[in-house]
ZAVEXSE-536518 format. One line per 4 residues: their letters; for each residue x, y, z of C-alpha. Coordinates in Angstrom, 2 decimals. Layout:
<pts>
a	X:Y:Z; ...
</pts>
This chain:
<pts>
xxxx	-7.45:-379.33:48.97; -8.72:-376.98:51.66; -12.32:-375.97:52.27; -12.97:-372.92:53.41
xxxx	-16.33:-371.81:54.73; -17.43:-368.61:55.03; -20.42:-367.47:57.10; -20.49:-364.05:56.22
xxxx	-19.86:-362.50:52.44; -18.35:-359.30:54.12; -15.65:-361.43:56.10; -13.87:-362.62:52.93
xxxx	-10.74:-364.79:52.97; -8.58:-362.39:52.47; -5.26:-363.16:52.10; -5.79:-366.96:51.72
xxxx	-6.55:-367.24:48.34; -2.77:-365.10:47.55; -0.95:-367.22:49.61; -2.74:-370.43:48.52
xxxx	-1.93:-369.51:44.79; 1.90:-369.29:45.53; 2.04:-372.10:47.41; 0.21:-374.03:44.41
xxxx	-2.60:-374.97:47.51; -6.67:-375.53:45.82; -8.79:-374.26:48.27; -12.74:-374.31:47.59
xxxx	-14.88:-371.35:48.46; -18.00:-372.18:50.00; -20.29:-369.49:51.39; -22.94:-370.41:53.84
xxxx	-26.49:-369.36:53.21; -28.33:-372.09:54.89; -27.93:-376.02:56.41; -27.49:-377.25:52.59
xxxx	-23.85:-375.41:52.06; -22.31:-376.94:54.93; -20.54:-379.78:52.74; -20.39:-383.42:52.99
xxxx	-17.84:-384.88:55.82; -13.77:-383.95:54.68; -12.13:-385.99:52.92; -8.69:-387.54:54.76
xxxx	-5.89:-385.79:53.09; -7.63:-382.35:53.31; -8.40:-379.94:55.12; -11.12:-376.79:56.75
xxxx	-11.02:-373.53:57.67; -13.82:-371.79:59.26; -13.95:-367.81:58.52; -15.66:-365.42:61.00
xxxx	-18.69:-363.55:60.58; -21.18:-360.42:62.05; -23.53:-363.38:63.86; -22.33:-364.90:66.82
xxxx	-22.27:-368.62:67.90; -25.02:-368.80:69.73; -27.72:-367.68:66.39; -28.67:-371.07:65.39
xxxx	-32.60:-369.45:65.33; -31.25:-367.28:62.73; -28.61:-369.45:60.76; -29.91:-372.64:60.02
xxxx	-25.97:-373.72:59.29; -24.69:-373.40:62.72; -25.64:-376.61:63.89; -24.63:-378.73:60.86
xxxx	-21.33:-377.13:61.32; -20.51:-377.90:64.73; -21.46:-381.67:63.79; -18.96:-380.95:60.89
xxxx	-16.14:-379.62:63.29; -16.83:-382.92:65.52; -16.51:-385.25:62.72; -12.92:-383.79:61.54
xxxx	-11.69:-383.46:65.05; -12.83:-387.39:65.07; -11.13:-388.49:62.35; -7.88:-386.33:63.09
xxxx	-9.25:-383.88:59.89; -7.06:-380.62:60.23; -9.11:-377.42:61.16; -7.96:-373.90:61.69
xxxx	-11.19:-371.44:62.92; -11.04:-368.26:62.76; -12.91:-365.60:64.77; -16.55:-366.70:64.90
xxxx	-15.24:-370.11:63.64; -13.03:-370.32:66.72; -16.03:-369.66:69.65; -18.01:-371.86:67.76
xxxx	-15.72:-374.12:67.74; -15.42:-373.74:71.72; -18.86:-374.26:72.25; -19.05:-376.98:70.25
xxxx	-16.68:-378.86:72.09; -17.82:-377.87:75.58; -15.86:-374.84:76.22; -17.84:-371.26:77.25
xxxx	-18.05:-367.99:75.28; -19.24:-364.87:76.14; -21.63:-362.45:73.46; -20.12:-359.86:74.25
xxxx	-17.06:-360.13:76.49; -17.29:-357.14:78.60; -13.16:-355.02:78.63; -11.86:-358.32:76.32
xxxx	-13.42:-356.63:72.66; -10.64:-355.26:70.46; -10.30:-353.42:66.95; -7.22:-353.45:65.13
xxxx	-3.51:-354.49:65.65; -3.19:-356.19:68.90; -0.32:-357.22:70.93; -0.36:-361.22:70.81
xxxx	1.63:-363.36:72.49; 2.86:-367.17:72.51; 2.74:-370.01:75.31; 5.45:-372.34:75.56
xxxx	3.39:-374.85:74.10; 2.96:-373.20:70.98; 6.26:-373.46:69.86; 6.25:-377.36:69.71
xxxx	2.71:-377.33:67.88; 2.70:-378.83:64.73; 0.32:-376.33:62.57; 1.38:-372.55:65.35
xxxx	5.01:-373.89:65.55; 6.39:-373.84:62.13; 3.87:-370.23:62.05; 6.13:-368.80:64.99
xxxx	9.41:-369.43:63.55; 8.22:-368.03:60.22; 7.22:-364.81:61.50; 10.82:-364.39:63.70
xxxx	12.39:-365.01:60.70; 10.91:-362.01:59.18; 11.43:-360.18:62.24; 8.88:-360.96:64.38
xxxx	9.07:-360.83:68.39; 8.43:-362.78:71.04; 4.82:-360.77:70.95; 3.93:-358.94:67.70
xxxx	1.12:-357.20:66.23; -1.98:-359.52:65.22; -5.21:-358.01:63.45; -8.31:-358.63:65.50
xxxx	-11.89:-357.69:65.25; -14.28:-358.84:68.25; -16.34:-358.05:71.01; -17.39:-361.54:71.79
xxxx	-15.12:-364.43:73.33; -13.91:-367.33:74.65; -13.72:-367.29:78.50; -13.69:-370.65:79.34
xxxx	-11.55:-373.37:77.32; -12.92:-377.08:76.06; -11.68:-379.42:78.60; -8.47:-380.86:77.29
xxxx	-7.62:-377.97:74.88; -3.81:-376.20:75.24; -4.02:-372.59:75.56; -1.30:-371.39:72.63
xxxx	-0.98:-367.40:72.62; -2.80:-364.19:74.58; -3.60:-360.62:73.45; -3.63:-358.39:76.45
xxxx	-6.93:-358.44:77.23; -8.31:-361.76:75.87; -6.73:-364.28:77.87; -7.92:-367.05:75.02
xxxx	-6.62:-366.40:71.75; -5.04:-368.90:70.24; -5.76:-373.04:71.25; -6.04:-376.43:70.01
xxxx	-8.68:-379.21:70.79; -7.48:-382.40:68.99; -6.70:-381.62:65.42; -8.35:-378.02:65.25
xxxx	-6.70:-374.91:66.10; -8.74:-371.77:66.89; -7.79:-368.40:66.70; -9.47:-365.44:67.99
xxxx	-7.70:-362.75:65.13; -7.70:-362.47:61.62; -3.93:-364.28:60.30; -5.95:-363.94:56.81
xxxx	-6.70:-359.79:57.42; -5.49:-357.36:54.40; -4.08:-353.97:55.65; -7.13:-352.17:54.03
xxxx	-9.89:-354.23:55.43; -8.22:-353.79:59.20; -8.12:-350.32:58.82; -11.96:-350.31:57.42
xxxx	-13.02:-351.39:60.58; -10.55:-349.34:62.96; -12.59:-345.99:61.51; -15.82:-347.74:61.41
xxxx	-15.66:-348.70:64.79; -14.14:-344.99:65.85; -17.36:-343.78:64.44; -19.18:-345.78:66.79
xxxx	-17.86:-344.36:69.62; -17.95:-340.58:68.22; -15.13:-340.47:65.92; -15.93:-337.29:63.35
xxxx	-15.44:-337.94:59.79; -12.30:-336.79:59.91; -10.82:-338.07:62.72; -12.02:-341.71:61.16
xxxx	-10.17:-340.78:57.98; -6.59:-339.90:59.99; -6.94:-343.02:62.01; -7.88:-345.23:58.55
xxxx	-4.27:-344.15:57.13; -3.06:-344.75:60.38; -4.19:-348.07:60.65; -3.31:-349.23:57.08
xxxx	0.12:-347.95:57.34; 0.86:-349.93:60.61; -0.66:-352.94:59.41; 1.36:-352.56:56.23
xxxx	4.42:-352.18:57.96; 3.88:-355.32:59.42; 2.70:-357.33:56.55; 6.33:-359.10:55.92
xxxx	5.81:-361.11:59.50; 2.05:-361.39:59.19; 2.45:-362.61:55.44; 5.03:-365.43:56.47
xxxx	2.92:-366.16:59.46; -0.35:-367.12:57.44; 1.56:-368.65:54.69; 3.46:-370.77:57.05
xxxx	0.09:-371.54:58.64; -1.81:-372.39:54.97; 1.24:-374.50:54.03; 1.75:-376.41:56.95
xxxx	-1.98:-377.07:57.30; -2.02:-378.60:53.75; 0.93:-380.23:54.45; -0.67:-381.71:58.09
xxxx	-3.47:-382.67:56.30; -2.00:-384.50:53.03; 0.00:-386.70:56.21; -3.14:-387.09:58.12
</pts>
């Protein structure tokens, strides 16, 4: 089984729940409201994912759960528990283990399909590795189009963590730290929600109604294009972190 928390109700799983139904995966849904939802210590043999949220990772004043889940985070990385963090989950997870994050990271924000690309050491990684080859068998470059939504970041890496993949203007996207792997885009990101907050953040800086509208359809129809390699890349990931996990 995987657990997958989510901080915020409006950054839903996604795709996970698809792909975890075809791949014959459980995963339990647990949204976080307060300290009580963050759920005993995982079991060896499963699994967490962390989702992102609005908040950032520095709102424990607000979010009585932050701090319960960083102990959480420790406690798999401890016991070699697999973890894949997502967005917020992945600068919390940076803090937590003594890395630095910036809220926000001036020129390293992005919106929308995003140009990421691979270190070396990301093609031997057990969980990104089997992700990569995946998503170039479905036609997939050596950099390809990844769905982000940020303004906040990781600048400064846990000591000890491997740097595995770059966007062009966040240097940290993609690392490990022990048995957790931390992305800074969505894997799990329908076409529809991506192009939900393309307009809403064109709107933000000006955008008219209907120039939000154009670049909507504009957005949805490049993410869909893309959805072959960024469907095999998240299933890939969801299997082989069940898979990592069941071994663990």
């Amino acid at each position: 089984m995987i657990t997958v928390l989510q901080p915020d109700l409006v950054a839903s799983p996604g795709r996970f729940p698809r792909w975890a139904r075809h791949l014959g995966i459980e995963l339990n849904l647990v949204p976080l409201f307060s300290d009580r939802d963050i759920p005993a210590p995982i079991p060896r043999g499963e699994a967490l994912i962390v989702l992102g949220g609005r908040m950032n990772a520095h709102s424990e004043r607000e979010h009585s759960w932050l701090n319960p889940l960083r102990e959480l985070m420790v406690d798999c990385v401890d016991r070699q528990v697999p973890v894949l963090a997502v967005c917020l989950g992945a600068q919390i997870a940076a803090r937590t283990f003594g890395g630095r994050i910036a809220t926000p990271a001036p020129g390293q924000g992005e919106v929308g399909l995003v140009p990421w690309t691979a270190t070396e050491d990301a093609t031997s990684d057990p969980l990104l590795g089997p992700a990569l080859r995946a998503a170039r068998e479905a036609g997939a470059g050596a950099t390809f189009p990844a769905q982000a939504s940020h303004h906040d970041a990781v600048v400064e890496l846990p000591e000890g963590a491997t740097l595995l993949a770059s966007s062009a203007v966040c240097p940290i996207h993609t690392w490990r730290y022990g048995s957790l792997v931390a992305f800074q885009h969505h894997p799990e990101m329908a076409a529809p929600r991506l192009a939900d907050l393309v307009a809403r953040e064109s709107i933000r800086f000006g955008a008219s109604a209907a120039e939000a509208k154009s670049l909507w359809f504009e957005a949805v129809s490049e993410a869909a294009e893309i959805e072959p390699i960024t469907d095999a890349f998240g299933q890939s990931l969801l299997g082989t972190l069940e898979s990592l996990a069941a071994s663990s």
